[in-house]
C-alpha positions in Angstrom: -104.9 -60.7 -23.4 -103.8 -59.3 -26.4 -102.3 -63.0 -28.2 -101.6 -64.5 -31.2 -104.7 -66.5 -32.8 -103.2 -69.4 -32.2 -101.4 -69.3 -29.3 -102.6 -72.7 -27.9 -100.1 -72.9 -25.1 -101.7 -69.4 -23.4 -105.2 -70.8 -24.3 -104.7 -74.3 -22.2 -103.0 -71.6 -19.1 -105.8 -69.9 -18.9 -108.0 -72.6 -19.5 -106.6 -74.5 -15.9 -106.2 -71.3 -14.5 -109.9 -70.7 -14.8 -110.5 -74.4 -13.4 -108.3 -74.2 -11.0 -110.2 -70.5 -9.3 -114.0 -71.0 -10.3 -117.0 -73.5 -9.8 -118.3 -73.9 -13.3 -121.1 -72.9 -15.1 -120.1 -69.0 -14.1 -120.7 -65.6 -14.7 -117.2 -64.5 -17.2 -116.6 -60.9 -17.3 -115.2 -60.3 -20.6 -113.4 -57.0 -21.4 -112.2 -55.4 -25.1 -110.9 -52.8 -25.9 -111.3 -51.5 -29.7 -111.5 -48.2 -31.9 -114.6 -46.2 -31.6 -116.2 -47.8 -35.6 -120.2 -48.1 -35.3 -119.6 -51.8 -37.3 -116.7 -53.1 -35.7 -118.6 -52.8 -31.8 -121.6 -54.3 -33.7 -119.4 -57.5 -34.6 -118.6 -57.5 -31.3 -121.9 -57.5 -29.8 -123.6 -60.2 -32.4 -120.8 -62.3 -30.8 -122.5 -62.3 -27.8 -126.6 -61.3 -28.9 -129.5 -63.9 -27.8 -126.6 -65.3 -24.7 -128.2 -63.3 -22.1 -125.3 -61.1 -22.3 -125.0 -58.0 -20.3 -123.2 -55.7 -22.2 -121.6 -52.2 -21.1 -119.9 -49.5 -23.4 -117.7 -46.8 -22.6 -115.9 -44.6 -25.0 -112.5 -42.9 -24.3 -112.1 -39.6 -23.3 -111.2 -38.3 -27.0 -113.6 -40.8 -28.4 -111.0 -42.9 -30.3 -111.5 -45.9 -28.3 -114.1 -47.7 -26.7 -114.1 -50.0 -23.8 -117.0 -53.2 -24.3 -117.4 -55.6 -21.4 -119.7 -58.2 -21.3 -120.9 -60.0 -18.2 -121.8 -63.9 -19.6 -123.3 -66.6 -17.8 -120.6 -69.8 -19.3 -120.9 -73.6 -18.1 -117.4 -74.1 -18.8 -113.6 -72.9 -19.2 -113.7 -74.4 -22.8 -117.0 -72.1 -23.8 -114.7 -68.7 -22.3 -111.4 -69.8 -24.5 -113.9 -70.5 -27.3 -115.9 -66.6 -27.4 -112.2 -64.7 -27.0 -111.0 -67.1 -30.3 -114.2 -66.4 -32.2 -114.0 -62.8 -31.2 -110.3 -62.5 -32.3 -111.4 -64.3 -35.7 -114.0 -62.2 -36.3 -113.5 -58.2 -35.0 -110.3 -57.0 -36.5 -108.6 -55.0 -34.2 -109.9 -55.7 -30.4 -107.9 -56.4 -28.1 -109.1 -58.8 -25.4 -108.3 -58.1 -21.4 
């Protein structure tokens, strides 16, 4: 899901999309992909610290990038849409799958 910040029209599609296929509250399986930088993955991670987040890393093969998914219990579509803007406000860089 690599988007603008603002693209509201592909926020509300996945936002009925994710009505339309799960019973809410739900476990979300977020996924990012961003450059291996120690402060960057910490960003990422304080996004989601004190949620009851489970979060996995695993770096590329050359070590340039690293893969971060996080497995998030959310009570609603809205609270999904709301992590991916906050993390695309605040992480330079990421891109969201």
């Amino acid at each position: 899901m690599n988007t603008p910040l603002n693209s509201e029209e592909f926020y509300e599609k996945l936002k009925g999309q994710l009505y339309e296929t799960t019973s809410w509250p739900a476990e979300y399986l977020y996924k990012f992909i961003i450059k291996s930088d120690v402060k960057k993955i910490a960003k990422l991670e304080a996004i989601f610290n004190n949620l009851g987040a489970v979060i996995n890393k695993i770096e590329s093969k050359n070590g340039k990038y690293t893969s971060v998914s996080v497995n998030l219990l959310m009570r609603s579509p809205n609270a999904v849409i709301e992590k991916y803007k906050e993390v695309a406000e605040k992480v330079e860089g990421v891109i969201s799958l």
